[in-house]
C-alpha positions, -999 to +999 in steps of 0.1 A: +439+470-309+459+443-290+440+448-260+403+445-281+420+414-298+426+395-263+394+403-251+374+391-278+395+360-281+395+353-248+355+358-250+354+334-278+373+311-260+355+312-228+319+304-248+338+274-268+348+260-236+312+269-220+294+250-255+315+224-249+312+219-208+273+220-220+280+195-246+295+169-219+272+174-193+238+165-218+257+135-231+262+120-194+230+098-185+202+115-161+208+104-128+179+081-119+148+091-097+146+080-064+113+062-048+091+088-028+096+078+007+069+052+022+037+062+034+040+069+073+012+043+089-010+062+116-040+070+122-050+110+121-060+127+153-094+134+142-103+096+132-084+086+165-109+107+183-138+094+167-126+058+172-121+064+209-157+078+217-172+048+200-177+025+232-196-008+212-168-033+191-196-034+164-198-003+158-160+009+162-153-019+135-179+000+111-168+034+112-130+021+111-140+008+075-163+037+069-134+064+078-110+038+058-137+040+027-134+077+028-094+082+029-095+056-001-120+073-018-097+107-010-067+091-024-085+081-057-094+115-058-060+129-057-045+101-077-070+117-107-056+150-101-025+138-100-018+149-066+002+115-057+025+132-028-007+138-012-022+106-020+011+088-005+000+108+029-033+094+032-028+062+019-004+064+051-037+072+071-059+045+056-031+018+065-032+032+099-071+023+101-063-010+088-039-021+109-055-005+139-092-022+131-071-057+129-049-049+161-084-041+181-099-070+168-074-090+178-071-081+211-109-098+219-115-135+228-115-151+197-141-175+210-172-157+206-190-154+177-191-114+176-156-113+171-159-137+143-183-117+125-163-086+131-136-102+116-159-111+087-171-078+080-130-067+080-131-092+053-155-083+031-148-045+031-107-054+019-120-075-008-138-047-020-107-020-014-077-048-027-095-038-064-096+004-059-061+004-045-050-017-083-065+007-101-051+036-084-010+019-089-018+018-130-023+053-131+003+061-103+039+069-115+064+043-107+081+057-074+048+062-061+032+031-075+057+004-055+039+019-022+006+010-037+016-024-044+031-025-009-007-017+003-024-043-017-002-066-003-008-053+030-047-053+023-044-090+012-026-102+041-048-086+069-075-100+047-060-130+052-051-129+085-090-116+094-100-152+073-079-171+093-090-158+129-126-162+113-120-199+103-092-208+122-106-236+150-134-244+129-114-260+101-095-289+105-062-292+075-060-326+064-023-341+058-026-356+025-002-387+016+020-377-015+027-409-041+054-399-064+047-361-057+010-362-068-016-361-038-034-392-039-074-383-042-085-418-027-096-419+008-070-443+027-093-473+028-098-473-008-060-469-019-048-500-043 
């Protein structure tokens, strides 16, 4: 009887101290998430290849934003499906087309007036994308999302970048004489 009595007292002790580890480990705060890793920028073997057999600037530049259009068109696709560890991958690959469209831009004479308009096509296809990629980060969980908003900033500043080559020794920047820390409108020769 002694021997039953120990045992089931050492049973009930061992679950009280059990409900009450379980008890202090639910009452301690959830540690937090951590971020998904960033997006790896490149460009996939397959697009690589296309790029490289297209011999004419014009018409690497299109199928760059073509093949761009399609991985961000893929991403919104898995963003809906909720497939955002995917969608981190080939945002990675559509960053990679970005960045390579801008570096193989860059690398012609930014004299002519083809490389002008090829930045201005660059352009225009990022002001449509800048919106798409928005969209996608408010329906994106948060340690996804802050790679999103790492690509719209991304977009917006080779968009910029692309605006500045296309307009950058055709515009001339005017100082403009501060009075009192308000730019003075006048021209000089009418100033009081």
């Amino acid at each position: 009887m002694r021997i039953r009595l120990a045992h089931t007292s050492s049973f009930f002790s061992f679950a009280a101290a059990a409900f009450l580890l379980s008890i202090s480990a639910s009452a301690q705060p959830a540690l937090p998430q951590l971020p998904s890793p960033p997006p790896m920028r490149h460009v996939a073997h397959d697009d690589r290849a296309q790029l490289n057999a297209t011999k004419d600037a014009k018409a690497r530049v299109r199928l760059t934003i073509e093949l761009a259009e399609a991985h961000l068109t893929h991403m919104e696709e898995l963003t809906s499906h909720k497939m955002f560890e995917q969608a981190s991958e080939v945002l990675g690959n559509y960053l990679g087309l970005i960045e390579d469209a801008m570096r193989f831009i860059g690398g012609m004479p930014r004299d002519k007036n083809s490389t002008r308009d090829l930045y201005r096509r660059l352009d225009i296809a990022l002001r449509a994308q800048i919106p798409r990629l928005a969209v996608m980060r408010r329906d994106t969980p948060a340690e996804y999302s802050l790679h999103l908003k790492a690509a719209e900033e991304f977009a917006r500043n080779m968009r910029s970048e692309a605006l500045d080559s296309f307009y950058g020794h055709t515009v001339l920047r005017e100082e403009a004489t501060q009075t009192n820390g308000v730019k003075n409108s006048l021209p000089e020769n009418k100033r009081p």
